[in-house]
C-alpha positions, 0 to 999 in steps of 0.5 A: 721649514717650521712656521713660528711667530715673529717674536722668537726669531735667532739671532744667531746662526741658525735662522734669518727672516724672509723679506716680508714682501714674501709672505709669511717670515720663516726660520728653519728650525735649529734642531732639524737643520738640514745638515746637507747644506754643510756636507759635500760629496767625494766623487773621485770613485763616483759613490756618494760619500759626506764629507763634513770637514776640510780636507788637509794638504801633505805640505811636501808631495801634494797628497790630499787627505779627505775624511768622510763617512757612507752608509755601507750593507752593514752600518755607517763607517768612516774613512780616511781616503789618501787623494792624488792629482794626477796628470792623465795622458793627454788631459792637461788638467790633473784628476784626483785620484784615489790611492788608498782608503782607510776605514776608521769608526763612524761620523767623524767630524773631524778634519785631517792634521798632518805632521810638520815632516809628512810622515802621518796624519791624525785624525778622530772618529765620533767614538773618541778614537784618535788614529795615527795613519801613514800618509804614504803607505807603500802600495803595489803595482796593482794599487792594494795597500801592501801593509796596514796604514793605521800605525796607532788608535788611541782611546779617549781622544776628543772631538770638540775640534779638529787635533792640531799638530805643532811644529814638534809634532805633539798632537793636542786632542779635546772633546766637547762632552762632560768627562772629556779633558783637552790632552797632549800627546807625544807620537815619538820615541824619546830623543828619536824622531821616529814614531813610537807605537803607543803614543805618550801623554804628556798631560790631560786636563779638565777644567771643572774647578774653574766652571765651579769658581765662574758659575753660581751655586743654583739648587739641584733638580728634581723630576722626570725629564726628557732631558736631565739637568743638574746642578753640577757646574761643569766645563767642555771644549767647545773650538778646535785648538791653536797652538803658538811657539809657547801656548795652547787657545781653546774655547772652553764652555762653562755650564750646568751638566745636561743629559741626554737619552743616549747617556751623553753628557753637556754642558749648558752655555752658560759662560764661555771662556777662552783658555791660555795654557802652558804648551807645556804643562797644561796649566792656565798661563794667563786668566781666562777671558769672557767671550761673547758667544761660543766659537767652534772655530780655530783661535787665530794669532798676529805676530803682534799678539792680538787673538780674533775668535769668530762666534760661531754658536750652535748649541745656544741657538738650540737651547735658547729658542727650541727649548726656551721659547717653543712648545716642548715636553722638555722643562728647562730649569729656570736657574739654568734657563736664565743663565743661557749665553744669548747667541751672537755672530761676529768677530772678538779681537784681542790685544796685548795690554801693554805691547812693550811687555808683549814685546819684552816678554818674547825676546825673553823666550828667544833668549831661552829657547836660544839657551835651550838649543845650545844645550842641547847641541853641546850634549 
């Protein structure tokens, strides 16, 4: 616990006041949260393994998906470990029990997403490396893996999020560093549904040009820094993605280009916006909304069309009150230091503007995907 005056406390995720009868008000400081508090640890083998993220559920058998990283003899790893419940004799509540492990690059946080059929699970490390594994690999009497479960790796993926899996099977992948792009990608061959071995992007995007319409010109920067801020107006994902029956929701983040000692690149959370895209094209489908705050959290939709993102912000905490507001050898800009969203909790609700047309403007898609389907059945 860090010890600060009572000025600068968040409001926003990181930190809380103690009550006063207490003693002195504490906050913990947003830079050095103790990440333990988000980690739990897989003990079906009896080792110690963080886990950061929700594991996933095979929807037809039960097989639960973890993914976790330990620190091995010769460096950290990640893997995807397939769970079983299972009914011992004479116990007559199930153990997990492990079936099989697959090792995938280091610190993963993302979660588990499994296809509408069962047959594979996606998943990506913290080296952008998307994996498309077997949920049920064949395996031997003696429990050992009879072939490798990793059906393809796929470079470029990201991590802002956890990969969604829509009701066709189309992965959508996005990544919350400068340079990545919000992608879909294909796992099938064409006209099969059988898994192809190198997946197919359908489209990828970035969203750059909107962060230069959003946000104002300010003057480049000059000096040595700690960090290295620039004035280039730039955009990252910043939720995992909710794909409906016609579009894809993503929380996009609009700043000025920040970099770090390791060579990774952010954005400032300048603006934040949330994104409709064509499930199809990746095109904006509808003008991109304001939000309060970021939300690293999945969009969720009603059957009646409201849209409710929980604002659930990380990097703001840090750059508004570590950066802003403590003592520190990295100097903010003032033009981007005062364009800093200020962190907020919450809830934001969306609605239709006009429920008719929501209404007219769905009965016009199940007319067309009813065209679409009668097509192809006379083909």
């Amino acid at each position: 616990y860090v010890h600060h005056p009572e000025d600068i406390y968040p409001d926003g995720l990181w930190g809380w006041k103690k009550n006063k009868s207490q003693g002195e008000a504490n906050y913990r400081d947003p830079l050095f949260v103790d990440y333990s508090l988000f980690h739990g640890y897989l003990a079906t083998t009896g080792e110690h393994l963080a886990v950061s993220n929700t594991p996933a559920v095979e929807p037809h058998k039960g097989r639960i998906f973890i993914v976790g990283q330990s620190y091995e003899p010769d460096g950290l790893k990640g893997f995807l470990i397939g769970v079983d419940l299972v009914i011992q004799d004479g116990n007559r509540k199930p153990d997990a029990v492990e079936v099989f492990r697959v090792e995938i690059g280091a610190g993963s946080g993302t979660s588990p997403a499994i296809s509408p059929d069962g047959s594979f699970v996606i998943v990506a490390d913290k080296s952008k490396v998307l994996y498309c594994i077997k949920t049920y690999p064949e395996i031997d009497d003696n429990g050992t893996v009879k072939e490798n479960p990793i059906i393809w790796k796929m470079r470029g993926a990201g991590n802002a999020g956890s990969p969604t899996i829509d009701s066709e099977g189309i992965i959508y992948t996005a990544g919350h560093l400068v340079g990545d792009t919000i992608k879909a990608v294909n796992p099938y061959e064409h006209g099969h549904r059988l898994l192809r071995n190198k997946p197919d992007i359908l489209w990828q995007k970035n969203f750059n040009a909107l962060a230069e319409t959003m946000l104002p010109k300010i003057k480049a920067i000059r000096g040595k820094q700690s960090l290295v801020y620039s004035n280039k107006r730039v955009a990252t994902f910043n939720s995992a993605i909710t794909v409906s029956s016609r579009f894809v929701l993503v929380m996009c983040m609009l700043g000025y280009k920040v970099t770090g000692k390791n060579g990774e690149s952010y954005a400032s959370p300048s603006k934040m916006v949330l994104l409709t895209l064509d499930k199809h094209t990746g095109n904006m489908a509808a003008p991109p909304v304001e939000m309060p705050s970021e939300s690293t959290t999945p969009i969720s939709v009603s059957p009646d069309g409201k849209i409710a993102a929980v604002s659930a912000a990380t990097i703001g905490p840090i750059m508004n009150y570590w950066l802003k507001n403590m003592q520190s050898p990295i100097k903010m800009p003032d033009a981007i230091k005062n364009s800093l969203l200020k962190p907020s909790g919450g809830i934001t609700v969306l609605a239709p503007v006009s429920y008719l047309a929501f209404a007219i403007e769905q009965l016009n898609f199940e007319v067309l995907m009813n065209k679409k389907a009668i097509t192809a059945l006379q083909q």
